[in-house]
C-alpha positions as CSV (number, residue, x, y, z in Angstrom):
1,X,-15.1,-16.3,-15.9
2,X,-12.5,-18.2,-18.1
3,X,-12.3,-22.0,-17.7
4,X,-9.4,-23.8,-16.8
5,X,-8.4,-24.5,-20.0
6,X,-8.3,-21.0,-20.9
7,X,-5.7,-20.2,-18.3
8,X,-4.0,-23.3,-19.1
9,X,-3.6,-21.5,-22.2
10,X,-2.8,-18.2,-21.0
11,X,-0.5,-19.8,-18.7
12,X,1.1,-21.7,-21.8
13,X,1.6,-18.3,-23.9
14,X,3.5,-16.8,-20.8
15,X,0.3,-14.5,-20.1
16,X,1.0,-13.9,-16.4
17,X,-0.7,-10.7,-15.6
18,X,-3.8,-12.6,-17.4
19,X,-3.3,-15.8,-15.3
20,X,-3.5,-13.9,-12.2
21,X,-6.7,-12.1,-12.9
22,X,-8.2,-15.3,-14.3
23,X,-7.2,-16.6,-10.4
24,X,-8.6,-13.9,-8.9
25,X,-12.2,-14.6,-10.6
26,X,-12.1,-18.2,-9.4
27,X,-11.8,-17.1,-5.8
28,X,-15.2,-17.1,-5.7
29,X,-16.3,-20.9,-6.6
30,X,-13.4,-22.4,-5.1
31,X,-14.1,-23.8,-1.6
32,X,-11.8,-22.4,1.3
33,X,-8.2,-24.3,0.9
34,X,-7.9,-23.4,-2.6
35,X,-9.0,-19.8,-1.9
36,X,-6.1,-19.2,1.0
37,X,-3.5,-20.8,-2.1
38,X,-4.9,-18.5,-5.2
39,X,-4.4,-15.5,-2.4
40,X,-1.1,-16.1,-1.3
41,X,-0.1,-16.6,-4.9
42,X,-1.7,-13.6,-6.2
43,X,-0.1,-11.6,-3.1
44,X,3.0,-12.9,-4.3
45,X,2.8,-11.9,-8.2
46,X,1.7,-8.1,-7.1
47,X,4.5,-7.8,-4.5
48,X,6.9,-9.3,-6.6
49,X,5.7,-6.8,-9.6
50,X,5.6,-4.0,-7.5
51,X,9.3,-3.9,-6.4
52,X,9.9,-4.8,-9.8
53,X,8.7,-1.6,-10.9
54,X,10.1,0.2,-7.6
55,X,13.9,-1.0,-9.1
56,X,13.9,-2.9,-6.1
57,X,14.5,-6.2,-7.6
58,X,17.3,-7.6,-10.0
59,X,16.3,-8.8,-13.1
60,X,17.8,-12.1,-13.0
61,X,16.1,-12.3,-9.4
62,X,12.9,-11.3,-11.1
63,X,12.9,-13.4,-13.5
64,X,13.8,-16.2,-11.3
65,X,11.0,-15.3,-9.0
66,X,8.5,-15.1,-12.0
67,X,9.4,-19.0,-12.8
68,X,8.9,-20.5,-9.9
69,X,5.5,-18.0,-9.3
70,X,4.6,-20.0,-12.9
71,X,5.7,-23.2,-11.7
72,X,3.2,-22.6,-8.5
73,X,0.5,-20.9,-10.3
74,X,0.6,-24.3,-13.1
75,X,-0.1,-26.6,-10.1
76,X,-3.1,-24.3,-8.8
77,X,-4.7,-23.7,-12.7
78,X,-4.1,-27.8,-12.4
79,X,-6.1,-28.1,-9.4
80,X,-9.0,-25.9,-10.5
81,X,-12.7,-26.9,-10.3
82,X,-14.7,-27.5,-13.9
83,X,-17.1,-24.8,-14.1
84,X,-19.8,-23.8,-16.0
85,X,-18.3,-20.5,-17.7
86,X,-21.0,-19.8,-20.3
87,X,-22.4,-16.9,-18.0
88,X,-21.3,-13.5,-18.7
89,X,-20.9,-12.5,-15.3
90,X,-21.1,-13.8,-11.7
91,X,-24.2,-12.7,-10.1
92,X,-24.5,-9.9,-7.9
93,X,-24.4,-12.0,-4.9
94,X,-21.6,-14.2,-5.4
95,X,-19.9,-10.8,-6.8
96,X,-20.0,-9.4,-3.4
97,X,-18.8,-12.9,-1.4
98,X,-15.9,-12.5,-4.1
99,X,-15.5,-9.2,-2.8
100,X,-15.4,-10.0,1.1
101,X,-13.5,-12.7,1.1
102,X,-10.5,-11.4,-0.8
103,X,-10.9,-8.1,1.7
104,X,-10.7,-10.3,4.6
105,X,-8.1,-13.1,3.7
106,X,-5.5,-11.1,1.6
107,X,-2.5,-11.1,3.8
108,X,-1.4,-8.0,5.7
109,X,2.1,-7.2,8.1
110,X,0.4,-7.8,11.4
111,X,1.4,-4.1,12.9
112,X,1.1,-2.0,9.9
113,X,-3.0,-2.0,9.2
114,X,-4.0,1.1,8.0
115,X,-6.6,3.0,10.4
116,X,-8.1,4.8,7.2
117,X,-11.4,3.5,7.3
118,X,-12.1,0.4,5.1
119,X,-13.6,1.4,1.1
120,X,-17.3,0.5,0.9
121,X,-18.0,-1.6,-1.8
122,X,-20.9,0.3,-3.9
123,X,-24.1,-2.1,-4.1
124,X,-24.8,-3.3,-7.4
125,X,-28.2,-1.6,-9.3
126,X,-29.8,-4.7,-9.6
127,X,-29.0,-6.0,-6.1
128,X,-32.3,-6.3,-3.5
129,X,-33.0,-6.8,0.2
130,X,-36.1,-7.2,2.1
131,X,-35.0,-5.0,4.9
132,X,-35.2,-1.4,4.8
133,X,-31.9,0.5,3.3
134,X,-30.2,2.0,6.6
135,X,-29.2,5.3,6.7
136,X,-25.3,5.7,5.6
137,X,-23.0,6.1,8.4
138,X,-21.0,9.5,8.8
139,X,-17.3,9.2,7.9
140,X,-15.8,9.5,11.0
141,X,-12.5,12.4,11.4
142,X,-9.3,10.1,11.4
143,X,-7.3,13.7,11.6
144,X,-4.1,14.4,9.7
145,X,-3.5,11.5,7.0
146,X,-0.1,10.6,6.8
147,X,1.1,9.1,3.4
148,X,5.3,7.6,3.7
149,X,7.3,6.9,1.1
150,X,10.4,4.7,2.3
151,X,12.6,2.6,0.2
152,X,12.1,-0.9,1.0
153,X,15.8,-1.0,2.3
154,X,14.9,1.5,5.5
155,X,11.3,-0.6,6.1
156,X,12.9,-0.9,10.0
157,X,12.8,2.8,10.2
158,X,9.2,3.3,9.4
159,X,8.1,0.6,11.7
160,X,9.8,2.2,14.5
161,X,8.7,5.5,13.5
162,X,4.8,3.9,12.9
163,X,5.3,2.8,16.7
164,X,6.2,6.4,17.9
165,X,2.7,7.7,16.0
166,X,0.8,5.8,18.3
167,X,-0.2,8.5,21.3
168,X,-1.3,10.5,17.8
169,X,-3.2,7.7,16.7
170,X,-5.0,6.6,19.6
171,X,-6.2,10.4,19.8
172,X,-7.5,10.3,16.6
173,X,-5.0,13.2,15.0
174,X,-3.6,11.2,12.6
175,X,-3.7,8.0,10.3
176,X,-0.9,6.5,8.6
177,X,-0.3,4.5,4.9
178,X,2.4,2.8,3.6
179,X,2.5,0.6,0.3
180,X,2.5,-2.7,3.1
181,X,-1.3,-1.6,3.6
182,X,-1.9,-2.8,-0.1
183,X,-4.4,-5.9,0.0
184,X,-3.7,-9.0,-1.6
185,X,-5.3,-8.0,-5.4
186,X,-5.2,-4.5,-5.2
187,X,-2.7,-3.0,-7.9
188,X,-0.1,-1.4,-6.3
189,X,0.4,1.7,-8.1
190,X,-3.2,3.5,-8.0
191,X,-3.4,2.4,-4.0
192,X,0.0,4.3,-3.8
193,X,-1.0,7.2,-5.9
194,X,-4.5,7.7,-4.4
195,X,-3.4,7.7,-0.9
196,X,-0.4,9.7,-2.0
197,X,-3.1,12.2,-3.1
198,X,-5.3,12.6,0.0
199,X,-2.3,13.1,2.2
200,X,-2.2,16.0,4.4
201,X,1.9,15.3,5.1
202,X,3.8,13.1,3.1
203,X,7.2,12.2,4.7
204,X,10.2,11.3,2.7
205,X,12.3,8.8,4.8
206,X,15.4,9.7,3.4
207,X,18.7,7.6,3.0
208,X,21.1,6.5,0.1
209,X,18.5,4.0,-0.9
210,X,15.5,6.4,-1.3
211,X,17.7,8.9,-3.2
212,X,18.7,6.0,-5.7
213,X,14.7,4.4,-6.2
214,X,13.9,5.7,-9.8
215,X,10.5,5.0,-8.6
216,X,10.6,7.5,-5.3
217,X,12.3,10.3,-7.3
218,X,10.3,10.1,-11.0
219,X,7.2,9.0,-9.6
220,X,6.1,10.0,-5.9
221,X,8.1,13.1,-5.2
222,X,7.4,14.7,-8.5
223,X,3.4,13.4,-7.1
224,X,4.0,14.9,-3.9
225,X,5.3,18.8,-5.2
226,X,1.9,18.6,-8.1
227,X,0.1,17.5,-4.5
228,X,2.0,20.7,-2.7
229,X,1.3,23.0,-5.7
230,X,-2.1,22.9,-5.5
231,X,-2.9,22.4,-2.0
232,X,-1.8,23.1,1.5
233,X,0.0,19.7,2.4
234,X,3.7,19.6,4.2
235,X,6.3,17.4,2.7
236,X,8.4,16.3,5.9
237,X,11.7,15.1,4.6
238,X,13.1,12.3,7.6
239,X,16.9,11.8,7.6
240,X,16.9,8.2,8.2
241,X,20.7,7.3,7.4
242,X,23.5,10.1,6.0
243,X,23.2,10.9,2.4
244,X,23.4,13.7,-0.2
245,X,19.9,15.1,0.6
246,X,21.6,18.6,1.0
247,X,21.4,18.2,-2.9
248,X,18.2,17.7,-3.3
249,X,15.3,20.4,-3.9
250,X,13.2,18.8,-0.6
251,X,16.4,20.2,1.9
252,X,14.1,23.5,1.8
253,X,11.8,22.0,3.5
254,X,11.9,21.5,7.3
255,X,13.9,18.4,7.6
256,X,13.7,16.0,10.7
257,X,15.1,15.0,13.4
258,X,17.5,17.9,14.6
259,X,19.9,18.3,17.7
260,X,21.4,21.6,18.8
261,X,23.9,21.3,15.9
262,X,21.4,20.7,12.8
263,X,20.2,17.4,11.6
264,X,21.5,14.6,12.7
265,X,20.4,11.1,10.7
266,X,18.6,8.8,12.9
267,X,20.9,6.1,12.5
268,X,23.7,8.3,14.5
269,X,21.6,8.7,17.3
270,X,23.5,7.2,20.3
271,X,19.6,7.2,21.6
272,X,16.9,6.3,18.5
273,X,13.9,6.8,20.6
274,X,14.9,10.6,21.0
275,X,15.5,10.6,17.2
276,X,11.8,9.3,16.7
277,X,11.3,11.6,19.5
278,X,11.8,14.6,17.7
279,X,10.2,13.6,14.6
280,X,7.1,13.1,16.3
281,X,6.9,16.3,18.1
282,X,7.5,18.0,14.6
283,X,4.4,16.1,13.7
284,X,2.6,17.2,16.6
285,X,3.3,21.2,15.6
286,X,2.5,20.1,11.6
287,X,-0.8,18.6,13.2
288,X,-2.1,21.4,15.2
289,X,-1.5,23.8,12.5
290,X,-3.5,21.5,10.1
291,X,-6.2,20.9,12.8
292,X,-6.3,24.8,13.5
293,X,-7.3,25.4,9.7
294,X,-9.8,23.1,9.9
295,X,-11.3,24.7,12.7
C-alpha cells in the first residue's frame, strides 16, 4: 500500500491510472465518509476512461474532465490517513472487507442491475475459520444470457427495451448485461469482453451512432462474429433509429422489429411498445430454440 506521499507524487508526475489504484487500496483503512468519496471518484475516472476509449468523448472534453478529476482526486490524496505502509500486503482479512465493501458501495443505475449471479471472491490459501467449510452452492439456470451493445447516444432505447425483458426475466429465460452493470473499480473493457463472451445472443442496437463507434465496430462486433464462429450464439441486430445498416455485413441476420412491410426502426413507430413488442417475441422464438438444445 503506497503512502500518501507516494501518491502525492504520482499525482504530481500526472500518473492518474496509478493515483487511482493507489485509491482503491486505501479503501480499506479509511473509515466510511472517505470510502463513499475515493468510490465516487474512482467511478468517475473509469467511466470517464471508458467512453474515452468508446470515442464517445471529445478530447478537449476529456481532458477537461481529467483536470478537474485531478483537482478532486489532490483534495482526497490530501485528506488521506498516515499509515503504516511497510507491510507487503494487507492481510487476508482486511483483503476481503476491501473486497465487500467496494462490491456493495460502487454505484450502479438503479434499474439496470445485472441478474447474472454476483462473482464469488476465491478464499485466500492461508485464510481459516473455525466453522466447518459448507458445501458450495449449485449455480442456479438464469436461461438465455443476453449481452447488448448500444452506443451511449441510444441508452433510452435499451432501458425501454430492458423493461420489455421483464415477463422473460421473472421466468428465469433470460439475463441481461450492459456495460452500466460495470462496478465502481472494475475495468471496463475485460467486464465487456467476458460477458460479451458467455453470451448466448448479443443484440446490436443499431442507429447512426452505433455504426459510427470505432469501438462497437473494431472491437465488439468483430468479438461477437469470433463468438458466432465458434459457437452457436445469435447476433440480433435491433433497428433502433434509420441508418445505413443495409450496408453492413449483420443485415443477414434476422433484424428486428418488423411490420408487414419489412423493418421498420423503432423510433418510427407511431406505437413504441409494439416496436419493443416485436423484438421481444423474436427473443422469445431465439429462447425456446436455445432452451430446446439444452434440453
Amino acid at each position: 500500500m503506497k503512502s500518501r506521499e507516494d501518491i502525492l507524487k504520482l499525482h504530481r508526475d500526472g500518473h492518474m491510472h496509478g493515483v487511482m489504484e493507489a485509491l482503491e487500496e486505501r479503501l480499506a483503512v479509511e473509515d466510511a465518509p472517505k470510502q463513499h468519496e475515493l468510490i465516487t471518484l474512482l467511478s468517475q475516472y473509469n467511466s470517464l476512461e471508458r467512453n474515452h476509449h468508446l470515442g464517445a468523448v471529445e478530447e478537449n472534453d476529456y481532458k477537461t474532465e481529467i483536470n478537474r478529476l485531478r483537482l478532486s482526486s489532490y483534495d482526497a490524496i490530501r485528506d488521506l490517513k498516515n499509515v503504516d505502509t511497510t507491510a507487503a500486503e494487507l492481510p487476508p482479512e482486511v483483503e476481503n472487507k476491501l473486497y465487500r465493501r467496494v462490491a456493495s458501495q460502487a454505484p450502479m443505475a438503479e434499474s439496470k442491475k445485472s441478474s447474472a449471479p454476483a462473482r464469488q471472491r476465491p478464499t485466500p490459501p492461508d485464510e481459516t475459520t473455525e466453522s466447518p467449510e459448507a458445501p458450495a452452492e449449485e449455480e442456479t439456470d438464469t436461461g438465455a444470457h443476453l449481452f447488448i451493445s448500444y452506443a451511449r447516444e441510444d441508452r433510452s432505447f435499451v432501458d425501454e427495451l430492458i423493461i420489455a425483458l421483464a415477463s422473460l426475466r421473472a421466468k428465469g429465460w433470460i439475463s441481461s448485461w450492459t456495460d452500466s452493470d460495470i462496478r465502481g473499480g472494475d475495468e471496463w473493457r475485460p467486464a465487456i469482453e467476458t460477458n460479451l463472451r458467455k453470451a448466448d445472443i448479443i443484440i446490436y442496437m443499431v442507429s447512426p451512432d452505433f455504426l459510427n463507434s470505432r469501438f462497437i465496430r473494431n472491437t465488439e462486433m468483430v468479438w461477437a462474429e469470433e463468438e458466432r464462429a465458434s459457437r452457436m450464439i445469435t447476433i440480433l441486430p435491433v433497428i433502433a433509429r434509420p441508418s445505413t445498416w443495409k450496408l453492413e455485413d449483420f443485415s443477414k441476420y434476422n433484424v428486428v422489429p418488423r411490420t408487414d412491410d419489412g423493418v421498420k426502426p423503432i423510433s418510427r413507430w407511431e406505437d413504441e411498445d409494439e416496436a419493443y413488442l416485436a423484438v421481444v417475441m423474436e427473443l422469445i422464438e431465439l429462447v425456446k430454440a436455445i432452451r430446446g438444445r439444452e434440453a
